[in-house]
N, C-alpha and C positions, 0 to 999 in steps of 0.2 A: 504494500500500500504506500501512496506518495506519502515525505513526510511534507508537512503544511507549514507555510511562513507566512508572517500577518505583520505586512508593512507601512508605518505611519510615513505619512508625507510621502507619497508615491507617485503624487503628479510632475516631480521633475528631481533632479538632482539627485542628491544621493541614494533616496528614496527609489525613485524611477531606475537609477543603476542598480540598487540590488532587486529589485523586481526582476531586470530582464537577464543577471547573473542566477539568481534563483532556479528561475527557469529555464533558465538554460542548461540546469542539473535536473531537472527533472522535478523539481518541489509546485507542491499547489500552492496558489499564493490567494492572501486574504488583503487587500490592496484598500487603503484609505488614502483619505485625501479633500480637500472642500471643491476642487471642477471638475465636477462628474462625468464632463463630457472628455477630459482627457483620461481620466480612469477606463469609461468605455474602449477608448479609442486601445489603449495599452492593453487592455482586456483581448479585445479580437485581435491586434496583433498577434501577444505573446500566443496565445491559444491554438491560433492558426501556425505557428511557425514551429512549437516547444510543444503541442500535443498536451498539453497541460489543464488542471481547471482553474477559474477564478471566481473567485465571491467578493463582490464590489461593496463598502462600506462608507460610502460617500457624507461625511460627518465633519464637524470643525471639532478638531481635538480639546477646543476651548470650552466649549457646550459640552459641560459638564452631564447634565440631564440626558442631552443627544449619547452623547460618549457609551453610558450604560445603557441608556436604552437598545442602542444598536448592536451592542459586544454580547449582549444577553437576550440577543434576539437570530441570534446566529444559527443556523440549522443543525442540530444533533451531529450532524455528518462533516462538518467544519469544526467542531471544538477542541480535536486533537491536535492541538495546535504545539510546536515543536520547539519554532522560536518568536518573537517577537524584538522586531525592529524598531524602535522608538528614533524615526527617520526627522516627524515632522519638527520644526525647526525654522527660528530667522535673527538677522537681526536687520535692524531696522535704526535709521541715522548714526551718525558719529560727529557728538558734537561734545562741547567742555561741558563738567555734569551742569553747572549753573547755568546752562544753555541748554538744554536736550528738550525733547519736547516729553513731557510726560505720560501723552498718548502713547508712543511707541514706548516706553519702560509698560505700560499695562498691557501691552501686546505680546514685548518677548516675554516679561513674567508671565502672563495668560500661556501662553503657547511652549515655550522651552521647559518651563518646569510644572507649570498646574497642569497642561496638558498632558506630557509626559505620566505623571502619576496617574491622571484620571484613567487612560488606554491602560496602564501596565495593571491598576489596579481592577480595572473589570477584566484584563486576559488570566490573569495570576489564579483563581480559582479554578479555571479550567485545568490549567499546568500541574496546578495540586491534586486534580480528582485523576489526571492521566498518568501520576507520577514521574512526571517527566517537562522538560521546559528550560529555553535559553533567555533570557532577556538580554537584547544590545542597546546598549544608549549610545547615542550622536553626541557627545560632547567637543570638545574644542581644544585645541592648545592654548583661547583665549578664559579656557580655564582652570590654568596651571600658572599663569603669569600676566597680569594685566599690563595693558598698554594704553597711552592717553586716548582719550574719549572712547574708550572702549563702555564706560562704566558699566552700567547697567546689562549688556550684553554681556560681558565677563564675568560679571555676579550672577548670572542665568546660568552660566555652563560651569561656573564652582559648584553652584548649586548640583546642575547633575554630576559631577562629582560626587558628591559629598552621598548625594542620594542614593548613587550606582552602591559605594561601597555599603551605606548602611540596607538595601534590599541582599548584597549578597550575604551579611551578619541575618539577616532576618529570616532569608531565603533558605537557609543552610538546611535547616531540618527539613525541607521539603529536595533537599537534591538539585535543586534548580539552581543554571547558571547565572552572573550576571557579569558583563562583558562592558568596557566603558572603552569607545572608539575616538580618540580626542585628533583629529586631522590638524592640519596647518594651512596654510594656502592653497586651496582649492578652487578652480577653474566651474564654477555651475550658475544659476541664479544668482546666486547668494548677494554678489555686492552690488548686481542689479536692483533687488528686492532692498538693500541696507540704502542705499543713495535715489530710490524711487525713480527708475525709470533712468537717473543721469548717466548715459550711456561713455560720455565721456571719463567722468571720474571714477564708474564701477571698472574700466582697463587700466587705470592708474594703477590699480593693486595688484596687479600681473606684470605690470611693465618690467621688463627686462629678466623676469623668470622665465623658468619652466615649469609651472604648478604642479599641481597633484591633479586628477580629473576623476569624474565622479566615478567613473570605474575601476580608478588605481583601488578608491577605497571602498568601493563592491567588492573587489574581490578580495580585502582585507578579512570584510566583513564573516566573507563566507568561507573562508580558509577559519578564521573564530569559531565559526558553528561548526563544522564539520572533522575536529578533532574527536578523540574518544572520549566516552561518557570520562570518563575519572582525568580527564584534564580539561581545567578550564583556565583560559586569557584574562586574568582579572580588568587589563586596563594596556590599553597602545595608544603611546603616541604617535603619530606620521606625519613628517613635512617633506617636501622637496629639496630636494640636495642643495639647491641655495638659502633654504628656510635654516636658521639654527631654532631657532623659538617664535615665539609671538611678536619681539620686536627686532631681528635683523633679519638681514638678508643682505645675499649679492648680487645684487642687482649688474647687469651686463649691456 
């Protein structure tokens, strides 16, 4: 029988990378996300290409209410779920904290870390009653080491930090993994969605690299799961060979 992967933020980036590495080993994939019409679209792709099933959960990780309602509405025949990818994820402006817009601090909060828990906490009883279960968080290398006007964005992914190690303390007695994937410079959405659209300044953060791209760390991802039961990845950092951390780089 397929094992089954239930991925948050699956409409583009890192998300949408371990989707179509997933499937490409052969896993049914349980795919969220808020634009339903590119979920569909990813859907009859992968299906058509990978011979695979998908079950669409089209939810804003933030909507709490939404979150359970949909996780626990899931059909008998999708609850065996194996691992869980806590993809979804943003950040949003970078500016001095006395400047930031506050909006976007209630969004990555909403979204980086209340979302997170809300998905992991409605998957995590399935994982319990199957005896079995990975959880991976997306975290950051901007949360190991802060950088200016990071703020609030960096305090979201210490945060999953902090979070990743205390479910694996909690998780213990139940067997189940937790895996915390903290990347560095990476080439996707990401600093499209941080800088709204400014096409110009979201290539400034790549300039003169060779980044990381969302399938370097798909298949990080999945090289994590698919170890044996009795070893588990507690936590990877990954940058690009010009990355040392969060604040240098060689730029060329």
């Amino acid at each position: 029988m397929p094992k089954i992967v239930f991925i948050t933020g699956a409409t583009s980036g890192f998300g949408k990378a371990c989707a179509e590495k997933f499937a490409s080993e052969g896993y049914d994939l349980i795919l969220n996300g808020r634009r339903e019409e590119r979920l569909v679209e990813i859907k009859s792709r992968l299906e058509k290409r990978f011979n695979i099933a998908t079950c669409l959960l089209p939810f804003d990780v933030r909507d709490r209410k939404n979150v359970f309602e949909q996780v626990q509405n899931i059909p008998a025949s999708w609850r065996s779920i194996d691992v869980l990818i806590n993809s979804a994820g943003l950040a949003l402006g970078r500016e001095y904290f006395d400047e930031a817009d506050i909006d976007d601090w209630d969004n990555m909060i909403d979204t980086n870390v209340k979302g997170l828990l809300y998905v992991s906490r409605a998957v995590i009883p399935f994982m319990i009653e199957h005896n079995k279960g990975h959880i991976i968080n997306l975290g950051s290398i901007a949360g190991i080491e802060v950088y200016e006007k990071g703020n609030v964005y960096c305090g979201s992914k210490f945060a999953v930090s902090a979070i990743s190690q205390s479910m694996r303390i909690d998780l213990l007695r139940h067997g189940i993994k937790v895996t915390n994937i903290e990347p560095g410079a990476a080439e996707t959405e990401f600093s499209m969605v941080r800088f709204k659209g400014d096409t110009d300044t979201a290539k400034q953060v790549y300039a003169g690299i060779n980044p990381l791209t969302a399938e370097d760390v798909a298949g990080i991802i999945y090289y994590t799961a698919t170890l044996p039961q009795h070893v588990c990845i507690n936590e990877i950092v990954v940058s690009c060979t010009q990355q040392a951390n969060s604040i240098y780089f060689n730029r060329k």
